[in-house]
N, C-alpha and C positions, 0 to 999 in steps of 0.2 A: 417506384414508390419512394418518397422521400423520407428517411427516418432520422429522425432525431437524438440523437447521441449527446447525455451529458455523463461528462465523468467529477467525484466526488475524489476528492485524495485524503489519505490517514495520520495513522500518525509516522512521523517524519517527512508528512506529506506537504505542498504547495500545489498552487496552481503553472504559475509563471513565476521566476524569478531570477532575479541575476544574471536574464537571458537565459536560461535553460527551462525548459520544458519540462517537466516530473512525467506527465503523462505522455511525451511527447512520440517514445517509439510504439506504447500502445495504441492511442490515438492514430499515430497514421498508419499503423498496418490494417488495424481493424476499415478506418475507412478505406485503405484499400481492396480488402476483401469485398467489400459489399460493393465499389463502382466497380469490380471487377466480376461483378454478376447479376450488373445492372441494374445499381440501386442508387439512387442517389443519397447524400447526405449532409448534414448539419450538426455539427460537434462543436461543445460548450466545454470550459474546465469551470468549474466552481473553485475561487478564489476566497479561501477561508484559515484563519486560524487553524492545524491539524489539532489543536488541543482544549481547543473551546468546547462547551458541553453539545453531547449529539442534538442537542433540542433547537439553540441558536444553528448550529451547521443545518440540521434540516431545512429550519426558516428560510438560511438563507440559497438554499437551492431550490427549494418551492419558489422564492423570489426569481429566479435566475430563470427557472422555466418559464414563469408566466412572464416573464420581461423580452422573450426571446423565443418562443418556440412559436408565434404569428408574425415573427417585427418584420413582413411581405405586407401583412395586412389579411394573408389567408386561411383561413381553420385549415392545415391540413399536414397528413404524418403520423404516424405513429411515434411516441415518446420511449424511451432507453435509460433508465435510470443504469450506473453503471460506477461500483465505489470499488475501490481499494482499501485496505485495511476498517478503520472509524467508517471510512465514507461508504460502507457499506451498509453500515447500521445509520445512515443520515438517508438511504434510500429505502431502509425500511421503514423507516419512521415517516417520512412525508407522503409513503402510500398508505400507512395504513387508516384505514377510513374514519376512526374515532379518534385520532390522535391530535388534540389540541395544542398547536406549533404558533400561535396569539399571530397569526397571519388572518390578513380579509378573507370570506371564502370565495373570491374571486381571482385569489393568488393563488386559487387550487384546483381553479375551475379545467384546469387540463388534464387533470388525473384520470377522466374518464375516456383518453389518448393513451395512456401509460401502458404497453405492450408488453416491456418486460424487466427487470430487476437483475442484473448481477452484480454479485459478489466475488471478490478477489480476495484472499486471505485473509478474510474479513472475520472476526473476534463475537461470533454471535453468543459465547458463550463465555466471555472474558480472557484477560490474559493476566497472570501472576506478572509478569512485565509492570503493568499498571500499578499492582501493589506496591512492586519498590519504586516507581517514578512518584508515588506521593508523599514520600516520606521525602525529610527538606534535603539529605543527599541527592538522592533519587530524582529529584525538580533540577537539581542543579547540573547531576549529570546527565537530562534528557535535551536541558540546552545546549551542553557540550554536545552531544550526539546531534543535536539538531546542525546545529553550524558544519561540523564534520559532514553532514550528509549534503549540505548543499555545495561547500567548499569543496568535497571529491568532484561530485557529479560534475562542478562547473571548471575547478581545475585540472583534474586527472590526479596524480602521484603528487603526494605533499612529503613535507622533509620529514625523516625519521625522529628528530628531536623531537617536533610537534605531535606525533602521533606516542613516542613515547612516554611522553609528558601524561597524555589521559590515560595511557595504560595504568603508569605510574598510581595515577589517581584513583584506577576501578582497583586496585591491588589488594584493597582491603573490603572489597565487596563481600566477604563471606561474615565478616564480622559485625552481623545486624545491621547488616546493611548500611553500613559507614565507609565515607570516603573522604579523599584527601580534599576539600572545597577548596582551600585556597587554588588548587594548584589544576583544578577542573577549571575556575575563574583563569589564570592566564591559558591554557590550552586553547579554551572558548576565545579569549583575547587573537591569541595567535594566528587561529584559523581566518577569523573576520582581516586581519592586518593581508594576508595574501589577497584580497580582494582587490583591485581596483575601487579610488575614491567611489564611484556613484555605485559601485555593488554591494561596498560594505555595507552604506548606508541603507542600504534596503535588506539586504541579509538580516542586518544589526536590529532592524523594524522588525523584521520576522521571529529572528529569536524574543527579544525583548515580549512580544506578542505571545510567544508560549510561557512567558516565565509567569507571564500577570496574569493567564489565564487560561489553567490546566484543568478546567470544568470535564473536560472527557476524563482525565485520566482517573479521577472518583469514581466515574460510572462505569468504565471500563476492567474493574475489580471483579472478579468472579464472583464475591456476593451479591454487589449491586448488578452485574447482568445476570444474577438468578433474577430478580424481579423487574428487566427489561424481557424478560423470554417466556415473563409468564402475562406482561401486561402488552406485548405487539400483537399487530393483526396484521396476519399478510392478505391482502386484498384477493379476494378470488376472482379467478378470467384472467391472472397475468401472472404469466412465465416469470418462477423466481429461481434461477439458478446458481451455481456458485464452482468454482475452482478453488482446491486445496493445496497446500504444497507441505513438505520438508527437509530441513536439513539434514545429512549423517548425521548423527553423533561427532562434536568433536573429537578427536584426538591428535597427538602428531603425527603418525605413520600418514595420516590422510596428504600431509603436504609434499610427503615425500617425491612420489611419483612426477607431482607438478614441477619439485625442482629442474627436471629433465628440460622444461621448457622457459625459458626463460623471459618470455615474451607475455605469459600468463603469470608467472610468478615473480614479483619484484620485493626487496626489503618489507614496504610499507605493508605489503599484503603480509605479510607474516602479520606486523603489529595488527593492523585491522584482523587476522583470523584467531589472534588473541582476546580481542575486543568479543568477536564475536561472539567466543565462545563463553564470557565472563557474557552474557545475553542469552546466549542460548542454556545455558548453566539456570537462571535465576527464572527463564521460559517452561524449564522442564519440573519447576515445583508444584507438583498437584495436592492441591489439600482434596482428603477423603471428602468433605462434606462439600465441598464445591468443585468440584471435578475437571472442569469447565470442557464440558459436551453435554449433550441435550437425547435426549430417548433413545433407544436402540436404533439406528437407521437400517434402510432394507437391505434386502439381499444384494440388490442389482447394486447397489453403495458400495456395501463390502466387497463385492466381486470386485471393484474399480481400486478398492484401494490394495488392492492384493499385485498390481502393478508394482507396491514399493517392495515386492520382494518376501514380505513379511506379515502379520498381521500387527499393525500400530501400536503402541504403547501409548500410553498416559501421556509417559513424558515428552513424546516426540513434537516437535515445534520445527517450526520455519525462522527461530531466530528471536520471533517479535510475538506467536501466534501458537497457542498450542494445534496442531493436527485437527484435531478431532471439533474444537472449538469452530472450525472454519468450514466444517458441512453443513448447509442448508438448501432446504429444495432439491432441485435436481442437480445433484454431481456433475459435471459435464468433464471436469478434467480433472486430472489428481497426477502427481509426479513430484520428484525432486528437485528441490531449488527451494531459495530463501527468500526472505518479507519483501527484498528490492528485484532480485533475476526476474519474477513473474510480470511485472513491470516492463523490462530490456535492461535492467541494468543489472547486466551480467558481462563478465570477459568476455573480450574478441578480439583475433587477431588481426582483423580486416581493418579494426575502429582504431587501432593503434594504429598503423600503417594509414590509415585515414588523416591523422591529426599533423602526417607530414605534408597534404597535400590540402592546404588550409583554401584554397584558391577554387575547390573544388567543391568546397563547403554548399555553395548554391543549389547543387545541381545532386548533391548526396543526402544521404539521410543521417542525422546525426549522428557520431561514436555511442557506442556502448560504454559504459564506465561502469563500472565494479568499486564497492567499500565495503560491502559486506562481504568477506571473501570466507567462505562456508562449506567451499570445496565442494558444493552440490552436485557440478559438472553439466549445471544447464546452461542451456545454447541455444544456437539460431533455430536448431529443428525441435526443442523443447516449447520455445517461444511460438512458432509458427505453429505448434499442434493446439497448442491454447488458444492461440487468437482465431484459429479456426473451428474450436467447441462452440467460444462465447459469438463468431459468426453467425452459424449454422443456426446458434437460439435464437437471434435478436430475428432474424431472418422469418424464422417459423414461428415465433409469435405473433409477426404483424398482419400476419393473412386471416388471424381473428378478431383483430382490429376493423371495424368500418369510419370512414373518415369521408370527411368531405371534398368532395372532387376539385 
């Protein structure tokens, strides 16, 4: 059977850019799993602004499908909607059956293919994050974060000046949410400058692209996804499931252990588990009256999430995402790790030892690279149990699917 795989990306999200992939180690493990038990497949990235409002990002993956899921010429497949963070809620929205997305209804005519729906850390119930990325600090340091997340991914380890510079900058984050602007502007400057000519300029596009137009991150408010959770419809006959994650608690003792290893822990990562935690800090504010989680979930829910040890807190987050905000449908996975590890970008020691054998690059699968360093201690075999939930569903929703031969 041939199944159709589009993946949506969130926020600090991309499709392609600078040469690197965002979705690139999820995308090819997952389709490996499925030619690896005789499936065949067809995988899309949705190339969209991460911070454009969920309504345009919908559109424009509604677009994507109907532009792409016959371009043989053949009805046939089952369809995969499949988001990360935001683009989670851009796959719930272009199924649900009432939702007017100002597309032809012939740009949606494939929805009645649509098998199944997952979510990956995905904010169905807001993230306090949002609240401070709206305020004009807040926009200013989500472009710095933004540029940072592509300039890691695509450079590896950046100098310690530059990452102490945004430290510098979030330093005064507790104080109503104020930060140093000037000095987030050169950080952001600095990161783009490591780029090669034709990378800045398209990095420089991207960011610029979240600064004029952070339409998600309004919506992405815990009040305003009180009234995204009460106006969606998830389409019934298609498997909606979802994976959760989170981080410890920061603290320092946590980094102590990793000093041992040197190879996992470098200067920058200190600054970035600085970073993270000035995120994971502002992740864990729960207002009483918006909570951001959604009705009691079941038994078999809480059974899964008693994996973390503990029974969750309010304020527990993955960094970008509260806990409990990221359950929908059926649980399939839940474990520790942050907004980016569930992705592949997590340490490894194989991906460093990788990057000396550049020649080899064709014939390997891209490095793993680490920025949000969260101390979670997810890995290959955290990765590999994921991508094998979200397998096993994509799998068993299509045998409800009938499609044309």
């Amino acid at each position: 059977m041939l199944h159709r795989l589009y993946f949506s990306p969130g926020m600090f999200g991309f499709g392609r850019l600078a040469s690197y992939d965002y979705f690139g180690h999820l995308e090819r493990a997952l389709c490996e799993r499925l030619r690896a038990g005789g499936e065949q497949v067809d995988a899309h990235v949705l190339q969209v602004s991460p911070t454009a409002s969920i309504r345009r990002r919908a559109a424009r993956l509604a677009e994507l499908v109907a532009s792409t899921c016959d371009a043989d010429g053949v009805e046939s497949g089952p369809v995969h909607l499949i988001g990360h963070s935001t683009g989670g809620l851009d796959a719930r929205l272009v199924a649900s059956p009432r939702a007017s997305l100002g597309v032809a209804p012939a740009v949606l005519s494939w929805r009645r293919r649509l098998a199944s729906i997952t979510t990956i850390n995905t904010p169905h119930f807001g993230t306090p994050l949002a609240s401070f990325f709206t305020t004009v600090s807040g926009a200013r340091a989500l472009r710095a974060l933004s540029a940072l997340t592509v300039t890691a991914l695509t450079v590896g380890s950046l100098p310690l000046g530059t990452l102490s510079a945004l430290l510098a900058a979030f330093s005064r984050v507790d104080r109503a949410f104020g930060l140093d602007l000037a000095m987030l502007d050169r950080a952001t400057d600095r990161f783009l400058q490591m780029l090669d000519g034709a990378r800045s300029s398209e990095v420089r596009e991207y960011v610029d692209a979240i600064e004029n137009d952070q339409g998600a991150m309004v919506q992405l408010m815990p009040e305003a996804m009180d009234l995204f959770a009460a106006g969606i419809e998830d389409c019934p006959g298609i498997l909606c499931q979802s994976t959760a994650s989170m981080a410890p608690p920061p603290h320092p003792r946590m980094l102590l252990p990793a000093l041992a290893r040197p190879w996992e822990v470098r200067p920058w990562n200190l600054l970035n588990a600085a970073i993270f935690s000035i995120l994971h800090r502002i992740t864990a504010r729960c207002d009483p009256h918006y909570p951001c989680c959604g009705s009691p979930v079941s038994e078999d829910c809480e059974r899964m999430l008693r994996v973390l040890g503990r029974n969750p807190r309010p304020g527990d987050n993955d960094g970008v995402v509260p806990l409990r905000s990221q359950l929908w449908g059926k649980l399939i996975w839940v474990g520790y790790g942050d907004h980016l590890d569930v992705l592949g970008h997590f340490p490894d020691r194989t991906s460093r030892l990788w990057r000396f054998r550049e020649h080899e690059a064709s014939s390997r699968s891209p490095p793993h690279v680490d920025w949000l360093y969260s101390g979670s201690g997810f890995d290959q075999s955290r990765f590999a149990s994921l991508v094998d939930a979200v397998a096993a569903g994509l799998v068993s929703s299509s045998r409800s699917i009938t499609v044309a031969a």
